[in-house]
C-alpha positions in Angstrom: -9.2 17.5 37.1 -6.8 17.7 34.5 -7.6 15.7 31.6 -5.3 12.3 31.4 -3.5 10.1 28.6 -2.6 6.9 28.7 0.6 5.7 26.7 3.2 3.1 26.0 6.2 3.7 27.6 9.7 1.8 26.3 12.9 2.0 28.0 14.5 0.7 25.2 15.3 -2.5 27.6 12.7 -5.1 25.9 10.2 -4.2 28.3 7.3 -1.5 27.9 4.6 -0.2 30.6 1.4 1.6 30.4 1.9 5.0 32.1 -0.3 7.8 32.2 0.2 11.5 31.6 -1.6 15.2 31.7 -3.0 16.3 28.8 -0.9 19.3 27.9 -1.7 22.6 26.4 -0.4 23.3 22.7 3.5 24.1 22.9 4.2 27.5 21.3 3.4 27.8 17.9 1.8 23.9 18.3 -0.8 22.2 18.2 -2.6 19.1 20.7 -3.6 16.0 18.6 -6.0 13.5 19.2 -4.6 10.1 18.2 -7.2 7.5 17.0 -5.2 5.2 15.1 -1.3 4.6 14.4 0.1 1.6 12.3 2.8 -0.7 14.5 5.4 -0.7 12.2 8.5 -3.4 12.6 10.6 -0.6 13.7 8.7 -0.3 16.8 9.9 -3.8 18.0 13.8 -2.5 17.3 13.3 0.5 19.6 11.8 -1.6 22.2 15.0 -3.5 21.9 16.7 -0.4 22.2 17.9 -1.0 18.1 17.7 2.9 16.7 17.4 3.6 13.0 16.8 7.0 12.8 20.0 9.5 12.3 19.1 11.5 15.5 19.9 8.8 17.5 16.9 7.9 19.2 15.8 8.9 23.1 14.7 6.5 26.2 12.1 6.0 27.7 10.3 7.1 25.0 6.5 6.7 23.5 6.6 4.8 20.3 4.4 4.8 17.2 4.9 7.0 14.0 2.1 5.6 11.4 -0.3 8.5 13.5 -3.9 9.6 12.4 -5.4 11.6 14.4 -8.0 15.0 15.2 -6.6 18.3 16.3 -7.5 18.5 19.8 -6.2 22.2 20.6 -4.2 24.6 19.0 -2.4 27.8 18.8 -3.3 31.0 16.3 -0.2 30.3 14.8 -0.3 26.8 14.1 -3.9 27.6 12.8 -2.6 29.7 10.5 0.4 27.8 9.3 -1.3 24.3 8.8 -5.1 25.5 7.7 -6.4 23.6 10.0 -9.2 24.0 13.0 -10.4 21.7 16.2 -11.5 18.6 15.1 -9.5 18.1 11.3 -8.5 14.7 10.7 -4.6 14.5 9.7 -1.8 12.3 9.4 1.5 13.8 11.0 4.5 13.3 9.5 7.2 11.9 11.9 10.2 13.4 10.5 10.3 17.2 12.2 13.1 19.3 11.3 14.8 20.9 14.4 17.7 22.6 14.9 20.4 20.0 15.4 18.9 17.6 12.6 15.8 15.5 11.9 14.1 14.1 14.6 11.3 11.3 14.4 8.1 11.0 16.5 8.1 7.9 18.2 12.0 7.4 18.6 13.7 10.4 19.0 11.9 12.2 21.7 12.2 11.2 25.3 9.2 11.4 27.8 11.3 13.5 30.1 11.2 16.3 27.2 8.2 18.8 27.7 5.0 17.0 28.1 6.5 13.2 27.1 3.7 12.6 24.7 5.7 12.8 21.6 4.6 9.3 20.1 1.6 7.7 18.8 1.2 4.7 21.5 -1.0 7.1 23.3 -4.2 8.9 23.7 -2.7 12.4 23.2 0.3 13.6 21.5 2.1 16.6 21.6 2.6 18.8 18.1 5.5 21.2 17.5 5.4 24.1 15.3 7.9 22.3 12.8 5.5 19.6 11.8 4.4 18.7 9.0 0.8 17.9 8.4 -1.3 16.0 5.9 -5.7 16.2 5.8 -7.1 13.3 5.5 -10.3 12.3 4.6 -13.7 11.6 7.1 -15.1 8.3 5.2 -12.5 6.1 6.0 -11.9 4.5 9.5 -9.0 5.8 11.0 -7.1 2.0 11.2 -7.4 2.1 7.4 -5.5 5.4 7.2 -2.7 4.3 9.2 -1.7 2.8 5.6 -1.3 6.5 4.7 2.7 5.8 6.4 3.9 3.0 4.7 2.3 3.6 1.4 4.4 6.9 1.4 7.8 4.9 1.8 6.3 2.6 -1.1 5.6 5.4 -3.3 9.1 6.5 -2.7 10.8 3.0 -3.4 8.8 3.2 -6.7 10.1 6.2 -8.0 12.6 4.0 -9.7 9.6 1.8 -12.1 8.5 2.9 -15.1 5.2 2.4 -17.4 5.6 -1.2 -18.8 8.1 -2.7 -16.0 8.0 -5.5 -14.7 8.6 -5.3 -10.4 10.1 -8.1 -7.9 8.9 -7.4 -4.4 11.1 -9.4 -1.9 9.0 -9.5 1.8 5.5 -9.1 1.9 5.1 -7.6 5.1 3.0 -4.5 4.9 5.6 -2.2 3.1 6.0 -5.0 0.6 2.3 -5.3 0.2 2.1 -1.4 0.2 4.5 -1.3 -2.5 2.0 -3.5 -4.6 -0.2 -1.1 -4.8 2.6 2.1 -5.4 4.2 -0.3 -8.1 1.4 -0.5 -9.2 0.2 3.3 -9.3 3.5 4.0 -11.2 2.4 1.5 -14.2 4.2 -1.4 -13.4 2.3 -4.0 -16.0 3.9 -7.6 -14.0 4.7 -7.4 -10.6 6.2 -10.1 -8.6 6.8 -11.3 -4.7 8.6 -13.9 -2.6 8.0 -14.6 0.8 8.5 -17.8 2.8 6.3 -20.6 4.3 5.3 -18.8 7.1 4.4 -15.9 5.0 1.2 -17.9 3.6 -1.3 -15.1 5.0 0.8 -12.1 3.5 1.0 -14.2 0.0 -2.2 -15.0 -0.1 -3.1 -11.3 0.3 -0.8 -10.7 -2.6 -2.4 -13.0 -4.7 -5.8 -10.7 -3.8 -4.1 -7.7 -4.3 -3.3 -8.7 -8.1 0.2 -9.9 -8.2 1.3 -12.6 -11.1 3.1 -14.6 -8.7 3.3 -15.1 -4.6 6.5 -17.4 -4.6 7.1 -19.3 -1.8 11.1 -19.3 -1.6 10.6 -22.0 0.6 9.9 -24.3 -1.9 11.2 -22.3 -4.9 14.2 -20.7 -5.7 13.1 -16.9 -6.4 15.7 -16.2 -8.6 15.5 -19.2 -11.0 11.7 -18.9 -11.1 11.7 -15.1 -11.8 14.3 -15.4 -14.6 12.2 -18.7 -15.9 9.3 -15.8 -15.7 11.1 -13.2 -17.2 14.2 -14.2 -19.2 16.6 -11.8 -18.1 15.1 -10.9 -15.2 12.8 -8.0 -13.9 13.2 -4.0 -14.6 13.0 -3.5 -11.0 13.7 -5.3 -7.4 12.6 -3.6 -4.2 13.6 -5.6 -1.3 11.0 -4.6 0.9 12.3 -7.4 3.7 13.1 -6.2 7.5 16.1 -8.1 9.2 16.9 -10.6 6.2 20.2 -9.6 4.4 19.9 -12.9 1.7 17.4 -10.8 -0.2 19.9 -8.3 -0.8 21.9 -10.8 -3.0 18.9 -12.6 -4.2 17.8 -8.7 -5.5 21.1 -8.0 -7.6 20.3 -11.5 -9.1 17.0 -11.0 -10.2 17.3 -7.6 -11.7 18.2 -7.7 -15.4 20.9 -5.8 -17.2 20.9 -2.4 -16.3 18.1 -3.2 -13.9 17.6 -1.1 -10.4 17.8 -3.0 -7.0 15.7 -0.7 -4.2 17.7 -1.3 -0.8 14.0 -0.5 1.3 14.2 -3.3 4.0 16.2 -2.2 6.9 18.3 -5.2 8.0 19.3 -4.2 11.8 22.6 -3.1 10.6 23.6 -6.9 10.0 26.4 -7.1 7.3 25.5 -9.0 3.9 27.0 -12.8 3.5 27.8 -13.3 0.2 27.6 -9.8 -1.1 29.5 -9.7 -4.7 30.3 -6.4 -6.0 31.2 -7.2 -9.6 27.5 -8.0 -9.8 26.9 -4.0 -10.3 29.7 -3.3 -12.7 29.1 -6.4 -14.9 25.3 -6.1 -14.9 25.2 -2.8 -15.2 23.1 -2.6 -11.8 21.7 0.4 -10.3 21.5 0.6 -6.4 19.1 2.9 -4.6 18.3 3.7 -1.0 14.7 3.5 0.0 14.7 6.0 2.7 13.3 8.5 3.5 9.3 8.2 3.3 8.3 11.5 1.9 5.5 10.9 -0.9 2.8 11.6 2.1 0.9 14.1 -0.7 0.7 11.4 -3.2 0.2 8.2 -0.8 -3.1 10.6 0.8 -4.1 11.2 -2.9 -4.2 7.6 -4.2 -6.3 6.7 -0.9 -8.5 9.6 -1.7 -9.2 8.6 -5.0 -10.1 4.9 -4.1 -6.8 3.6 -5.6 -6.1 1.7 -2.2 -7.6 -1.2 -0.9 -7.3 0.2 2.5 -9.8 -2.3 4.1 -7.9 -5.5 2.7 -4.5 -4.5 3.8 -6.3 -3.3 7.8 -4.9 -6.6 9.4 -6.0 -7.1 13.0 -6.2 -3.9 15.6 -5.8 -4.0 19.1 -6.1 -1.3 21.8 -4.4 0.0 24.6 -5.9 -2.7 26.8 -4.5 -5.5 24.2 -1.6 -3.7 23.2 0.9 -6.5 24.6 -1.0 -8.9 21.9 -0.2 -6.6 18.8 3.6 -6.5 20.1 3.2 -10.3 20.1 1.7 -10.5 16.7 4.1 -7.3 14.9 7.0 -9.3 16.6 5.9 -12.8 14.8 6.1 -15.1 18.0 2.7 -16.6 17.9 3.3 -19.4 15.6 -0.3 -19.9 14.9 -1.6 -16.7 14.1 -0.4 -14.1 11.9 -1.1 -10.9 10.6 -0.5 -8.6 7.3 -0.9 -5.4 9.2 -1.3 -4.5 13.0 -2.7 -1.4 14.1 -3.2 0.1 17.5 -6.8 2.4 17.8 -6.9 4.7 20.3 -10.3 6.4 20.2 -13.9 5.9 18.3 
């Protein structure tokens, strides 16, 4: 009997099923991996929708989940010798794999109708090409914890632009706001700021754990008076670290001081920006970056290595295959009464 893996399924309709599939043998040059834990990221609720971010284009039906830890279940001689690794290493896969034809992403932009169909992390097994890029990982932490290892990279990118002494504005403290905390932090930020709203109390409240001068509730407050009543001028740097929201793009560009740096992270579902003034960047002297891609995985894996990450306080709640439908629930935000900073899906022991 051949060995059998379950996975989410997405048609990209706002439905999803659990399907099952053969465990395949390494693709040339590639490897078999072992998933035991991937993050749910915000992005998986927009390609259940059928909403596609990545530049490839996305593919459906398709198995979602890119935040992947996992164990190299089989592999080929080559991939062996290209990635240093044997049966049974722990390592985070990049989802970014350079084909020809452009970058495609695990978990969006690889159909289930395309070699084995287990090309995401929402499953038992997943397929590995040859082009992938790898990262170890270390055996001490559980493998939910690790699925940080995804979103701390895109924070440590976003935070390329602070400096020793700066002083940070996070807007959205989801778990790439609270990430960027912590890679704010790592790049010798000295006062680091975040907004969120009232039903944010959860995420703010793990801000306020993770060390942050203020968690202010915009609800009640208007972030950009009380950050310039905090600041004067304003902070060094703002990363807008909010999914869907477009006001905290204009709310960014008001908080940063003179010849401050505004960090566009936050995708927004391609919705345009009300009340966008331009003059804002000539006049202040503003300095606009993009947040994607994600690419300090080297330094994210270091800073968790070294105990610089409170991987255990930012684990949220996990579910499993079996409950799977509950951490959509929760990733989506539609239980009013329960909330959760992270969500992560395990997959094995």
């Amino acid at each position: 009997m051949p060995q059998i893996s379950r996975a989410v399924v997405m048609p990209g309709d706002g439905t999803w099923e659990l399907r099952e599939f053969p465990v395949p043998s390494p693709p040339p040059g590639g490897a078999v991996l072992r998933v035991e834990a991937v993050g749910m990221c915000h992005s998986d609720i927009d390609h259940l929708h059928g909403i596609v971010h990545t530049p490839w284009g996305g593919a459906y039906p398709s198995i979602p989940g890119h935040e992947i830890v996992g164990r190299i279940h089989a592999l080929t001689d080559e991939a062996r010798a290209r990635w240093g690794v044997e049966e049974g290493r722990r390592v985070a896969v990049r989802e970014s794999v350079p084909l020809p034809g452009g970058i495609r992403v695990y978990g969006h932009d690889f159909g289930v109708d395309e070699r084995s169909g287990l090309s995401g992390g929402y499953a038992d097994y997943m397929e590995l090409l040859p082009e992938t890029l790898l990262e170890p990982l270390p055996d001490d932490i559980p493998a939910e914890e690790l699925t940080l290892w995804e979103p701390l990279a895109i924070a440590v990118r976003w935070a390329t632009a602070v400096r020793p002494g700066d002083s940070v504005a996070i807007l959205g403290p989801g778990h790439l706001g609270l990430a960027s905390i912590v890679a704010a932090r790592a790049a010798g930020a000295e006062r680091i700021f975040i907004t969120g709203t009232a039903s944010d109390s959860l995420r703010l409240d793990a801000a306020r754990k993770l060390g942050v001068e203020e968690a202010i509730d915009i609800s009640t407050t208007d972030p950009v008076d009380r950050i310039r009543e905090l600041t004067g001028d304003g902070v060094s740097v703002v990363i807008d670290a909010a999914s869907a929201s477009t006001a905290t793009v204009t709310q960014g560009m008001q908080m940063a001081q003179r010849g401050g740096t505004v960090v566009i992270g936050g995708l927004k579902d391609r919705k345009p920006v009300e009340g966008f003034i331009s003059d804002l960047i000539p006049m202040r002297q503003l300095h606009l970056h993009a947040g994607f891609p994600g690419d300090h995985v080297k330094t994210s894996v270091e800073l968790i290595r070294q105990g610089k990450v409170p991987t255990a306080d930012l684990l949220g709640e996990v579910v499993t295959l079996d409950t799977v439908g509950e951490g959509l629930s929760l990733l989506a935000r539609e239980q009013p009464d329960r909330d959760a900073i992270r969500v992560s899906l395990k997959l094995a022991d």
